[in-house]
PAKOLVEX-748537 format. One record per residue: residue in three letters; residue number from 0; x, y, z of N, C-alpha, C in turn. Coordinates in Angstrom, 3 decimals. Example, Ala and Ser with C-alpha at 12.3 -4.5 7.8 and 13.67 -1.06 7.14 Angstrom:
2
[ALA 0 [13.190 -5.690 7.800] [12.300 -4.500 7.800] [13.200 -3.300 7.800]]
[SER 1 [12.850 -2.250 7.080] [13.670 -1.060 7.140] [12.900 0.030 7.870]]
END
This chain:
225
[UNK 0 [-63.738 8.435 12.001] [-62.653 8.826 11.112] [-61.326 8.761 11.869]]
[UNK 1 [-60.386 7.970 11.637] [-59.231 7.780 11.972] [-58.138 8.469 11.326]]
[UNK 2 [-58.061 9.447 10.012] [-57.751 10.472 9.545] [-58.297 11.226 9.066]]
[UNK 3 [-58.188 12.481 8.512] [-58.825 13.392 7.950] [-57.547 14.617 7.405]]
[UNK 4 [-58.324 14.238 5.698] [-57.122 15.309 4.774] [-58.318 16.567 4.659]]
[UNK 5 [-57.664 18.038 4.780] [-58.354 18.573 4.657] [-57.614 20.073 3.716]]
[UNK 6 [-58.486 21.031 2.963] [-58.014 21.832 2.314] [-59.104 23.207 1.913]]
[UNK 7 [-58.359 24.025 2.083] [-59.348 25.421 1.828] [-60.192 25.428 0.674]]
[UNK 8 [-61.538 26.011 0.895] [-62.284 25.665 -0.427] [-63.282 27.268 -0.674]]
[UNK 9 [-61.936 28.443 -0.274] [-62.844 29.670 -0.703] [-63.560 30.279 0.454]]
[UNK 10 [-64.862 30.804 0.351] [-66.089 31.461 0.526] [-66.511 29.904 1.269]]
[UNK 11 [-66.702 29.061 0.910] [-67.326 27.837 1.720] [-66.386 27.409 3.209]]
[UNK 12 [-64.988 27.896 3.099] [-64.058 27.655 4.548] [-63.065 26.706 4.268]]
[UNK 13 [-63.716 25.275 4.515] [-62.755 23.822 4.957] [-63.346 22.870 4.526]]
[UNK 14 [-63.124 21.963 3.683] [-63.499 20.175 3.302] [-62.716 19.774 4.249]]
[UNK 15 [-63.024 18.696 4.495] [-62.327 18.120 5.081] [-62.809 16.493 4.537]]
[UNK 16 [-61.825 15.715 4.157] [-62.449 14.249 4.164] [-61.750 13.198 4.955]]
[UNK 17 [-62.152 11.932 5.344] [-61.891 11.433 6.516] [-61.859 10.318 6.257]]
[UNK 18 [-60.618 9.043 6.395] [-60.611 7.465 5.983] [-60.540 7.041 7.228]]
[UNK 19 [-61.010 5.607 7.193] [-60.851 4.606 8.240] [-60.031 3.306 7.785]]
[UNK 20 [-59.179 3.029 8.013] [-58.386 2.434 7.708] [-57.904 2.298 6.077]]
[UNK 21 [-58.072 2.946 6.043] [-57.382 3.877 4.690] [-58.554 4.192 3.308]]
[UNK 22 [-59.695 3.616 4.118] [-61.104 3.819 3.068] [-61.845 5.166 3.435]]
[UNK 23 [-62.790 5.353 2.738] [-63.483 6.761 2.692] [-64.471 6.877 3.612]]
[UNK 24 [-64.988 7.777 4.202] [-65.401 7.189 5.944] [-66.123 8.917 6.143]]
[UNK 25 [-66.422 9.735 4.805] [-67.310 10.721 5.434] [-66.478 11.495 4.675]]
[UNK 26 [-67.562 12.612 4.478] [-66.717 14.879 4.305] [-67.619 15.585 5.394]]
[UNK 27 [-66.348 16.375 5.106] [-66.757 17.455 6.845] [-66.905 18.790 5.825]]
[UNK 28 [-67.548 19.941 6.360] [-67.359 21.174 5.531] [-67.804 22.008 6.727]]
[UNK 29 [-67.134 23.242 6.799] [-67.082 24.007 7.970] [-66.473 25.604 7.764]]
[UNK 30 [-67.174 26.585 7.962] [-66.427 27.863 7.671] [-65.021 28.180 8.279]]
[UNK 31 [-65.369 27.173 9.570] [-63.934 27.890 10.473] [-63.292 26.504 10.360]]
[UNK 32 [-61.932 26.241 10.636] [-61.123 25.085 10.915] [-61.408 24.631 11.920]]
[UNK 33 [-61.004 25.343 12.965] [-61.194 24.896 14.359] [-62.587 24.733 14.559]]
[UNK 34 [-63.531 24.675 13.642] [-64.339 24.061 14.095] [-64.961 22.299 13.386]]
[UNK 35 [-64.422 22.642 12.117] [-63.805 21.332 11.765] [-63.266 20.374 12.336]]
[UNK 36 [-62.409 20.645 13.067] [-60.940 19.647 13.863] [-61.497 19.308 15.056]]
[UNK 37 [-62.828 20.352 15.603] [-63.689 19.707 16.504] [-64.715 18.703 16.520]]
[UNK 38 [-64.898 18.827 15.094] [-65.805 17.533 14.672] [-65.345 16.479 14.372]]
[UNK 39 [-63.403 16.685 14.149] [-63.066 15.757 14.308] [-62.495 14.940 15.144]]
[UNK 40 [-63.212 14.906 16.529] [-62.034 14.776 17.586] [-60.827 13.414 17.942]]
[UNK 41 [-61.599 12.128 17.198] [-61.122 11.258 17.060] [-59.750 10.612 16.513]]
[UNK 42 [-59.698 11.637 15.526] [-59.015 11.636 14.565] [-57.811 11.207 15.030]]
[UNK 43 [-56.784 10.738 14.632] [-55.150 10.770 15.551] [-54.493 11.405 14.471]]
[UNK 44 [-54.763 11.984 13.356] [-53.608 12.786 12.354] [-54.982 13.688 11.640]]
[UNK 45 [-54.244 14.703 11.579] [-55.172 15.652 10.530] [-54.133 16.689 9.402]]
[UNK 46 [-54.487 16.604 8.208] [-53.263 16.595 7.455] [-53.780 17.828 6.693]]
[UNK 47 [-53.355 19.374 6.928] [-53.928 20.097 6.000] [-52.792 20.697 5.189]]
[UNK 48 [-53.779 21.081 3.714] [-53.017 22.075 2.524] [-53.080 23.406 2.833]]
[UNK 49 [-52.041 23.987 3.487] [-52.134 25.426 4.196] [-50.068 25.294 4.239]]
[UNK 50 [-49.918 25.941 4.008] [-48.338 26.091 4.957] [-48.865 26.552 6.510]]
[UNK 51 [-48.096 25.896 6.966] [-48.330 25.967 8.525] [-47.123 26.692 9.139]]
[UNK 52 [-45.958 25.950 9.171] [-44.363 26.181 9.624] [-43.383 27.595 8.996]]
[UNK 53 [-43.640 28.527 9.436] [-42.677 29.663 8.884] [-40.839 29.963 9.798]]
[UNK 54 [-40.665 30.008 8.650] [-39.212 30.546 9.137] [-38.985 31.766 9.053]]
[UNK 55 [-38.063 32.526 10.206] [-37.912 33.930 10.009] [-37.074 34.418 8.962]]
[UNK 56 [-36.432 33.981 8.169] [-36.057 34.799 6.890] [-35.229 33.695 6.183]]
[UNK 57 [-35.522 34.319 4.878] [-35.321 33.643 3.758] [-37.066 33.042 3.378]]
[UNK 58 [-36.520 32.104 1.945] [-37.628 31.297 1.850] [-37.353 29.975 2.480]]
[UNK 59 [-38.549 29.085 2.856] [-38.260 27.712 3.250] [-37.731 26.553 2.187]]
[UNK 60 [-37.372 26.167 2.903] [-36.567 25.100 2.410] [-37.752 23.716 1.854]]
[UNK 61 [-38.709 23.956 2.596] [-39.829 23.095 2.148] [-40.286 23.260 0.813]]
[UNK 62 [-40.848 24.686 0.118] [-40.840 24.952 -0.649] [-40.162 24.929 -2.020]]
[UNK 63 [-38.847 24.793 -1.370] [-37.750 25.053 -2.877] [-37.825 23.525 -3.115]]
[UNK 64 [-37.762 22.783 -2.399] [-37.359 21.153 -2.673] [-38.760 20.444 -2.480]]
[UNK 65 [-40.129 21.547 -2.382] [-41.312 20.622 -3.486] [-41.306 20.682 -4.553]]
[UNK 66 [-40.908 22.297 -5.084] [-40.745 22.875 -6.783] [-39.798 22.087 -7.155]]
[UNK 67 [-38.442 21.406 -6.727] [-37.890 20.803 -7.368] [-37.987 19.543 -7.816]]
[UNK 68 [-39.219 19.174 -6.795] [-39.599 17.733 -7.057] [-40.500 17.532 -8.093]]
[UNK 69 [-41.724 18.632 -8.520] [-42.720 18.665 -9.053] [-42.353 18.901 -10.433]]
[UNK 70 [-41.659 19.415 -10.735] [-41.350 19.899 -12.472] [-42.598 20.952 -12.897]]
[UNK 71 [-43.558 20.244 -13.676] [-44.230 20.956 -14.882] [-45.509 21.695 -13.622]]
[UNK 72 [-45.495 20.860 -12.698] [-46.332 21.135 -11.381] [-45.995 22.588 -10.204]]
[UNK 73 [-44.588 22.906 -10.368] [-44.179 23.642 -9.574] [-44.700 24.592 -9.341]]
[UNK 74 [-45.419 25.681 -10.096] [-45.705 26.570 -10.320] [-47.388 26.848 -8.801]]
[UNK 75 [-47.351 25.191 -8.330] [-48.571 24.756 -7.343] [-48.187 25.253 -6.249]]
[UNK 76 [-46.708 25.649 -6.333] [-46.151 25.603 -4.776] [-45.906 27.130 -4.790]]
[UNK 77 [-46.433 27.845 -3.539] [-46.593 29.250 -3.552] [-45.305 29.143 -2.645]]
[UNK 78 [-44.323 30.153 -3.144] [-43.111 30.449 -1.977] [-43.313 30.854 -0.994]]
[UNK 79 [-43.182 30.667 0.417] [-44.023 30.944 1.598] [-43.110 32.469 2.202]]
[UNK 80 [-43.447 33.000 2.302] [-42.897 34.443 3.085] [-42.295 33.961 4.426]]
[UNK 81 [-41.063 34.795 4.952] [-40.841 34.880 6.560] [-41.856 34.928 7.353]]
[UNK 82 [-41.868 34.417 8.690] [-43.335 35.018 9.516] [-43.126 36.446 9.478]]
[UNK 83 [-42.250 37.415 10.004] [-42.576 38.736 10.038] [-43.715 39.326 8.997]]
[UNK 84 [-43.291 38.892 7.734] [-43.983 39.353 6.642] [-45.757 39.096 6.947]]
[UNK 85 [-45.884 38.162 7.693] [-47.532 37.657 8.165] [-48.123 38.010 9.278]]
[UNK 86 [-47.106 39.641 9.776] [-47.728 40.261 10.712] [-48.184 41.936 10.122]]
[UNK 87 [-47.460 41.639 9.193] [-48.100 43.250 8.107] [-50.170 42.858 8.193]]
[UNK 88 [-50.439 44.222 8.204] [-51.812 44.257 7.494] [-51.830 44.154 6.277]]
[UNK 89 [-51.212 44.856 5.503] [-51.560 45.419 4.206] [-50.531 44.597 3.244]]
[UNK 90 [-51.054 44.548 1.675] [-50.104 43.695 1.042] [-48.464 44.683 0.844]]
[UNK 91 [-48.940 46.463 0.405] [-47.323 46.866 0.265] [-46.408 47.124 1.460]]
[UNK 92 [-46.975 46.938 2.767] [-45.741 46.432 3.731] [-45.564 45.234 3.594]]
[UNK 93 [-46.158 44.084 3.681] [-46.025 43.257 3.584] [-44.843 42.487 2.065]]
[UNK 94 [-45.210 43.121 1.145] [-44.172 42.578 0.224] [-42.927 43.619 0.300]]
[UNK 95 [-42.793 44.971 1.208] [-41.656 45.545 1.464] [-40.578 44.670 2.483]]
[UNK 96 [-41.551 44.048 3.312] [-41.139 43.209 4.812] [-40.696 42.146 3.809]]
[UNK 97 [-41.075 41.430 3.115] [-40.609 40.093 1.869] [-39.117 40.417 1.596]]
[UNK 98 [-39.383 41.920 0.483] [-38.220 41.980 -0.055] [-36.908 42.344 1.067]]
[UNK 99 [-37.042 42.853 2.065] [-36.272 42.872 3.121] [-35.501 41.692 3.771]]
[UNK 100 [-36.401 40.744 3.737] [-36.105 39.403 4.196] [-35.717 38.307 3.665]]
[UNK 101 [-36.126 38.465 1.936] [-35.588 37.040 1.395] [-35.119 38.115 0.008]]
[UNK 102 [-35.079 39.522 -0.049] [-35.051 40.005 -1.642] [-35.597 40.019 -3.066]]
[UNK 103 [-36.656 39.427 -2.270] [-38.115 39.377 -3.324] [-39.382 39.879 -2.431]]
[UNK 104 [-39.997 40.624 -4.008] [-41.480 41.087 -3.237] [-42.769 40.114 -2.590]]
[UNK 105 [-43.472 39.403 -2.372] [-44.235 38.943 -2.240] [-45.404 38.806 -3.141]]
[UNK 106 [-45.957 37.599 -3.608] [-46.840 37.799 -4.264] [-47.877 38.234 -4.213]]
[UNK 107 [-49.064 38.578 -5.163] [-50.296 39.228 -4.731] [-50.867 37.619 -3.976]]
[UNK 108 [-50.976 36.684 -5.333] [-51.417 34.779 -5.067] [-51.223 34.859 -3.648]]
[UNK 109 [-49.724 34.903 -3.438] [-49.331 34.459 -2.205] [-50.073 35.351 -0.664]]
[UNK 110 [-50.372 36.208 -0.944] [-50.769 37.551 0.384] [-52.108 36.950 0.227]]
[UNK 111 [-52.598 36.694 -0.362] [-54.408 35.964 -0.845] [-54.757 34.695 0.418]]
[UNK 112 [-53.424 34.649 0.494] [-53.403 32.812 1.686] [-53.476 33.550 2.990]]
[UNK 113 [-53.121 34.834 3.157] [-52.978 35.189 4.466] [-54.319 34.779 5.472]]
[UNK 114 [-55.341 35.008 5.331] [-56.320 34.476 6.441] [-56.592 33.511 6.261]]
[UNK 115 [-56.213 32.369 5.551] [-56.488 31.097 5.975] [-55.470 30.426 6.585]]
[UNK 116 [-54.232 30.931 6.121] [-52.790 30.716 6.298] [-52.438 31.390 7.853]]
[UNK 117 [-53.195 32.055 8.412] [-53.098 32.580 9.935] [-53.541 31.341 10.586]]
[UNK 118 [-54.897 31.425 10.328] [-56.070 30.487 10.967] [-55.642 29.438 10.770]]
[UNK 119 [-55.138 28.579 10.149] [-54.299 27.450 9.435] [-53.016 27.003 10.767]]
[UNK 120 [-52.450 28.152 10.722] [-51.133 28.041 11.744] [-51.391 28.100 13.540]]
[UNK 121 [-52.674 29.170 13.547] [-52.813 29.039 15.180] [-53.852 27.770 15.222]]
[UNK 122 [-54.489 26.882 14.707] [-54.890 25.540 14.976] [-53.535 24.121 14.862]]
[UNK 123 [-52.586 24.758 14.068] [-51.241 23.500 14.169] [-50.747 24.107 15.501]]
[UNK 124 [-50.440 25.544 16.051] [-49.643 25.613 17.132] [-50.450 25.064 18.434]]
[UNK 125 [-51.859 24.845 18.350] [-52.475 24.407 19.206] [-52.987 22.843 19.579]]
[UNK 126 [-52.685 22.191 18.357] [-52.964 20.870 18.265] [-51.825 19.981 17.075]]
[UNK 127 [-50.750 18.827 17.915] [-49.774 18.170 17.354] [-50.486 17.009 16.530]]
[UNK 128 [-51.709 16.682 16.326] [-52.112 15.870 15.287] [-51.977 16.456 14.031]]
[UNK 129 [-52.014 18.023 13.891] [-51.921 18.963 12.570] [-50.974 18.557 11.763]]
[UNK 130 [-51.030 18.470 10.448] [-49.106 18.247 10.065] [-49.675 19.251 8.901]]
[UNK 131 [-48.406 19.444 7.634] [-48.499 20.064 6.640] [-48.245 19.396 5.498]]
[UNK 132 [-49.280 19.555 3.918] [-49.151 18.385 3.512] [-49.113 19.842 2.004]]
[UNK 133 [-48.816 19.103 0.781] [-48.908 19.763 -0.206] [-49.904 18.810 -1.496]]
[UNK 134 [-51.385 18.949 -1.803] [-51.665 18.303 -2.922] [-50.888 17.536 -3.838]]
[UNK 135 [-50.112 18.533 -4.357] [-49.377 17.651 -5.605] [-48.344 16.942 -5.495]]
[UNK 136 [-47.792 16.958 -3.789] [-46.618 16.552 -3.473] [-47.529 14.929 -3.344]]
[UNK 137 [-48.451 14.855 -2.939] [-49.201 13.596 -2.623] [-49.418 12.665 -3.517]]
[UNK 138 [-50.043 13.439 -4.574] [-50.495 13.105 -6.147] [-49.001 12.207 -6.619]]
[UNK 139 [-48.165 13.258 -6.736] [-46.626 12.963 -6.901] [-46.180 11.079 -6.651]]
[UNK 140 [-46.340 11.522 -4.949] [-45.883 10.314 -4.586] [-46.526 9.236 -4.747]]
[UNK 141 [-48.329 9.319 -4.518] [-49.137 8.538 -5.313] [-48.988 7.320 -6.773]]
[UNK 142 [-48.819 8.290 -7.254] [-48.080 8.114 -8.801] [-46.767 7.262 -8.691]]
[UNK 143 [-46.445 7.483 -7.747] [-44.745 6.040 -8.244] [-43.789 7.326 -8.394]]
[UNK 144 [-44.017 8.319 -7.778] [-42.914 9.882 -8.371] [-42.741 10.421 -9.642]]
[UNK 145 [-44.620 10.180 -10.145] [-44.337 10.539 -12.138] [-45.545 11.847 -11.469]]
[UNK 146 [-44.949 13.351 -12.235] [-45.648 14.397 -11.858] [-47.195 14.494 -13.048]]
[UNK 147 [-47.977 14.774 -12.213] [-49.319 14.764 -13.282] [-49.314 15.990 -14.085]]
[UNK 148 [-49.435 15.396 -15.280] [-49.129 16.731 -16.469] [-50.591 17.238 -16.475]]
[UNK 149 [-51.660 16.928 -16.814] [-52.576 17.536 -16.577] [-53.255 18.439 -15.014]]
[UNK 150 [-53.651 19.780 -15.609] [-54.023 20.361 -14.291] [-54.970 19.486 -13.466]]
[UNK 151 [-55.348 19.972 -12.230] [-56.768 19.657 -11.037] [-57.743 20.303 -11.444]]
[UNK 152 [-57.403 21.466 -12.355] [-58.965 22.270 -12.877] [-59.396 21.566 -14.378]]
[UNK 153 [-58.611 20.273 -14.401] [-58.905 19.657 -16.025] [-59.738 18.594 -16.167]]
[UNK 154 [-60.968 18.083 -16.790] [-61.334 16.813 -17.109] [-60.635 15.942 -16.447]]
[UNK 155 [-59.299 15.735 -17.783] [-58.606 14.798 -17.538] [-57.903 14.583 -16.384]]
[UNK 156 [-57.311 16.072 -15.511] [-56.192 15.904 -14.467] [-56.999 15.424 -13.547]]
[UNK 157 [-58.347 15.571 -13.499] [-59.660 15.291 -12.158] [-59.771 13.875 -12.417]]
[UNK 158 [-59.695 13.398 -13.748] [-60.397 11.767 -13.771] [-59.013 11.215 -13.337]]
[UNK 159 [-57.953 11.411 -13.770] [-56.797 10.802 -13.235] [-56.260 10.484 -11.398]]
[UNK 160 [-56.579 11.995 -11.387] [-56.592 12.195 -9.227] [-57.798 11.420 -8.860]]
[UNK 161 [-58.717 11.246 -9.564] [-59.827 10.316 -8.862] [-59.009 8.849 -9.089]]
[UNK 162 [-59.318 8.482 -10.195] [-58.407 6.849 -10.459] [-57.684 6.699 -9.443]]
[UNK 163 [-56.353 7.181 -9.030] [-55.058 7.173 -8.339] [-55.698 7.226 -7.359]]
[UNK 164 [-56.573 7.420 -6.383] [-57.238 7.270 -5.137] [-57.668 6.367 -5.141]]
[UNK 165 [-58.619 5.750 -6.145] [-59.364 4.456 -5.818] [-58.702 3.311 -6.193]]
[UNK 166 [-57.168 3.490 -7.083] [-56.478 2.625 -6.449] [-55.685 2.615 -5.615]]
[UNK 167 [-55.844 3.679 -4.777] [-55.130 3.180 -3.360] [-56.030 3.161 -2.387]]
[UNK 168 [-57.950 2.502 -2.656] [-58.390 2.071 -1.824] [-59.157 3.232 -1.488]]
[UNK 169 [-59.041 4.338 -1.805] [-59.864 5.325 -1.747] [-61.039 5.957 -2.982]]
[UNK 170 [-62.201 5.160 -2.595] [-63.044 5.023 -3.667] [-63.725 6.464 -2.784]]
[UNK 171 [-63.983 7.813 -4.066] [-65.063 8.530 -3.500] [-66.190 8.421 -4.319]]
[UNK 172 [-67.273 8.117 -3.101] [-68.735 7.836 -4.223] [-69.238 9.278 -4.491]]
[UNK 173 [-70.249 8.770 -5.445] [-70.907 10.001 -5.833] [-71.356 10.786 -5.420]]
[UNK 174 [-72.299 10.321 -4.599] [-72.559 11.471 -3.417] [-72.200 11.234 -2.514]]
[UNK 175 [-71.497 12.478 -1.553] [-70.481 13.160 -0.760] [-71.245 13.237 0.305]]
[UNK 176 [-72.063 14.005 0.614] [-72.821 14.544 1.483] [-72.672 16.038 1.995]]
[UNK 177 [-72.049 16.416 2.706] [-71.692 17.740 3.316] [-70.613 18.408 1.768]]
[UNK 178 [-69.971 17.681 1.349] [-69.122 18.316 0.272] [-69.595 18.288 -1.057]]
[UNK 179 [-70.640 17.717 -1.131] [-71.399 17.823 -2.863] [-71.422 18.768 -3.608]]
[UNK 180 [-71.538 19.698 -2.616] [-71.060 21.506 -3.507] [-69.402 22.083 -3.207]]
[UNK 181 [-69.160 21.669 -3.043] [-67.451 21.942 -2.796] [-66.631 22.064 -4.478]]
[UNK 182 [-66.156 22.813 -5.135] [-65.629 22.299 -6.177] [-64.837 20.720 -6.207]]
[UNK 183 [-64.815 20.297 -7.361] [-63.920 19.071 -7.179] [-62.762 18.876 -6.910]]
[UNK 184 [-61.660 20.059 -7.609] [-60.830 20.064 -6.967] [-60.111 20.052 -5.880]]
[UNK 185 [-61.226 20.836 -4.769] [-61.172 20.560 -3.996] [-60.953 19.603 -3.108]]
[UNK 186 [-62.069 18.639 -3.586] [-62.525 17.416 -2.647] [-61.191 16.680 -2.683]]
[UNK 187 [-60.651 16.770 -4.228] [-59.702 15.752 -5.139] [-58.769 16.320 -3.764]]
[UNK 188 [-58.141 17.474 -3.873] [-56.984 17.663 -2.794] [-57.199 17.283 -1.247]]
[UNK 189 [-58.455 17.572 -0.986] [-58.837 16.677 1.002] [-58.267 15.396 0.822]]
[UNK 190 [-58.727 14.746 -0.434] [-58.791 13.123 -0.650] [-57.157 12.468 -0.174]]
[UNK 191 [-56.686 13.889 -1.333] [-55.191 13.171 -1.139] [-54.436 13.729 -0.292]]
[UNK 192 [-54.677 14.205 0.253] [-54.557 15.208 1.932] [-54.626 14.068 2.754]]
[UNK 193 [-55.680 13.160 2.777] [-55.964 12.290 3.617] [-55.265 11.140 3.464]]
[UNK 194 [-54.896 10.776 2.180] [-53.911 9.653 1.900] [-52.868 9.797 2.752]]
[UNK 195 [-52.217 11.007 2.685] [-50.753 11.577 3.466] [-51.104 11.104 4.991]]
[UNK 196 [-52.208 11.727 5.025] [-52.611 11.752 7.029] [-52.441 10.226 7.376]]
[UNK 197 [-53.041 9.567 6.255] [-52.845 7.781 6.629] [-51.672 7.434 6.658]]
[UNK 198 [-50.736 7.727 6.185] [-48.926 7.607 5.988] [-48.252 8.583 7.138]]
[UNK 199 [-48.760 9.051 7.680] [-48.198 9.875 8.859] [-48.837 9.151 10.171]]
[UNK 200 [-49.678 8.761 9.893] [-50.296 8.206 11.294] [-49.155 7.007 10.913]]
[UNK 201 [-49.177 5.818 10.014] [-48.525 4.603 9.913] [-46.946 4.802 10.243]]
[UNK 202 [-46.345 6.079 10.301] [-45.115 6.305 10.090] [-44.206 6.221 8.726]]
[UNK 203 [-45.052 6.412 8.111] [-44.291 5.897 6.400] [-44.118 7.265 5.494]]
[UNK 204 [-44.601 8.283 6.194] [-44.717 9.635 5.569] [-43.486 9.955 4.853]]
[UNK 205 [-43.227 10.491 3.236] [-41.991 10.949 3.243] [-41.839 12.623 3.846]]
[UNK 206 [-41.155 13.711 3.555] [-40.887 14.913 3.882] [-40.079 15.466 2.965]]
[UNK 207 [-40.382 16.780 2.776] [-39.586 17.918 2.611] [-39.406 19.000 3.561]]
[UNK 208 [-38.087 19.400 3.534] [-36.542 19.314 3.129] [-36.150 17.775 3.772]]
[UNK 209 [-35.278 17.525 3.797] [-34.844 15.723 4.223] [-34.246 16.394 5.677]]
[UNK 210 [-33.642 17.179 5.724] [-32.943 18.198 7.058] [-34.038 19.278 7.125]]
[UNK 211 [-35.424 19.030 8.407] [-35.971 20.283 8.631] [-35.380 21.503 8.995]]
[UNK 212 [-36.289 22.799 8.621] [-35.769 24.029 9.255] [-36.764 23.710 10.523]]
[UNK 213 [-36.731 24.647 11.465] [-37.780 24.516 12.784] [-38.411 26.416 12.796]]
[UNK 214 [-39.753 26.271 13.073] [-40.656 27.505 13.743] [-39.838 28.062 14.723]]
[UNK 215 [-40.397 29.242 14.793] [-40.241 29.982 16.304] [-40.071 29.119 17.283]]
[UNK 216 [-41.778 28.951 17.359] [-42.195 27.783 18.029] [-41.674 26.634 18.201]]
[UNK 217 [-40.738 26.123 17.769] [-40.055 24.347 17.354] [-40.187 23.527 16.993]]
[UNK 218 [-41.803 24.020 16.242] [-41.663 22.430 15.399] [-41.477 22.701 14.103]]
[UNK 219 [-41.262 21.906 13.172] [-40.727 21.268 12.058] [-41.271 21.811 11.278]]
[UNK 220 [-40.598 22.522 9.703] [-41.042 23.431 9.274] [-40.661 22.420 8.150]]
[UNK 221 [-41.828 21.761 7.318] [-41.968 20.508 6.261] [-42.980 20.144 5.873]]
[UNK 222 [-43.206 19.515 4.415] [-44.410 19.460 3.782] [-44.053 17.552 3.873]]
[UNK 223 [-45.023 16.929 4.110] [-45.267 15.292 4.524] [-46.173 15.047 3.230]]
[UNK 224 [-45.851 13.942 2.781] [-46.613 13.121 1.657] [-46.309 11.778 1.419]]
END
């Protein structure tokens, strides 16, 4: 596997799926990430649906200018909290630490990401193949920049995210193997997780914000698709 898009899938951990030169080349499934990213060692890009990059106050800039890109979709993009706010235990410090910092409470949705969204961030601060990718920002660009009106939990929005993969060469067969029990949606978001990872390895990736904010840490606080 020469990339691998990967995305939280619950109680089951991590999908992960993996192209070789931009074809379908395996699923990974794993409780922990890091132990995922060990199976993938080959890999030269690994592209996950997690926010990774926090800024210390306000909201990111990544965020506001995916919702603005997405339209009827926006509602996909969870506003990401300051880091301070992701050192609370509990959700009512935690959305007190929010409203302190950007003047909004925090969501319940949003506090729900916190342990994958930890675990998520100390595997990008530890490994620069990590990037940060957003499903629908992918789908999006996929599409020619026309936003998919149907949901990922729909018949139709699932037969469509499948189509749009296999014409870009990403045929997923029927059986998966390690991901056969994964919801579909799921898989649907690794898939196009992995499209991105192939456009980031090639250098063709677009980004949000067009002007990054930067981490603590220094790197680049942006969603790639």
């Amino acid at each position: 596997m020469e990339v691998v898009g990967v995305d939280a899938c619950g109680k089951q951990g991590w999908v992960g799926i993996g192209l070789s030169d931009g074809a379908y080349a395996g699923s990974l499934v794993e409780a922990r990430l890091d132990t995922l990213i060990e199976r993938a060692a080959g890999a030269r890009v690994i592209a996950v649906d997690m926010p990774l990059g926090l800024v210390e106050k306000g909201w990111r800039a990544a965020d506001l200018a995916a919702r603005a890109h997405l339209g009827v979709r926006r509602s996909s993009v969870f506003l990401i909290a300051p880091r301070p706010t992701w050192r609370e235990r509990h959700y009512a410090a935690a959305a007190d630490r929010c409203q302190e910092l950007t003047g909004n409470r925090l969501s319940q949705q949003a506090w729900a990401l916190a342990p994958k969204l930890l675990e998520a961030r100390a595997c990008w601060l530890a490994d620069e193949r990590i990037h940060e990718v957003h499903p629908e920002m992918s789908f999006h660009a996929l599409a020619g920049g026309v936003t998919l009106t149907h949901a990922k939990k729909t018949w139709r929005g699932q037969q469509l995210r499948r189509s749009l993969l296999a014409d870009a060469g990403i045929v997923l067969p029927d059986a998966l193997g390690e991901a056969d029990r994964i919801p579909a949606d799921d898989v649907l978001d690794a898939a196009v997780a992995a499209w991105s990872a192939h456009r980031i390895a090639l250098g063709v990736a677009d980004r949000v914000p067009e002007v990054p904010e930067f981490d603590a840490e220094g790197r680049a606080v942006e969603i790639q698709f």
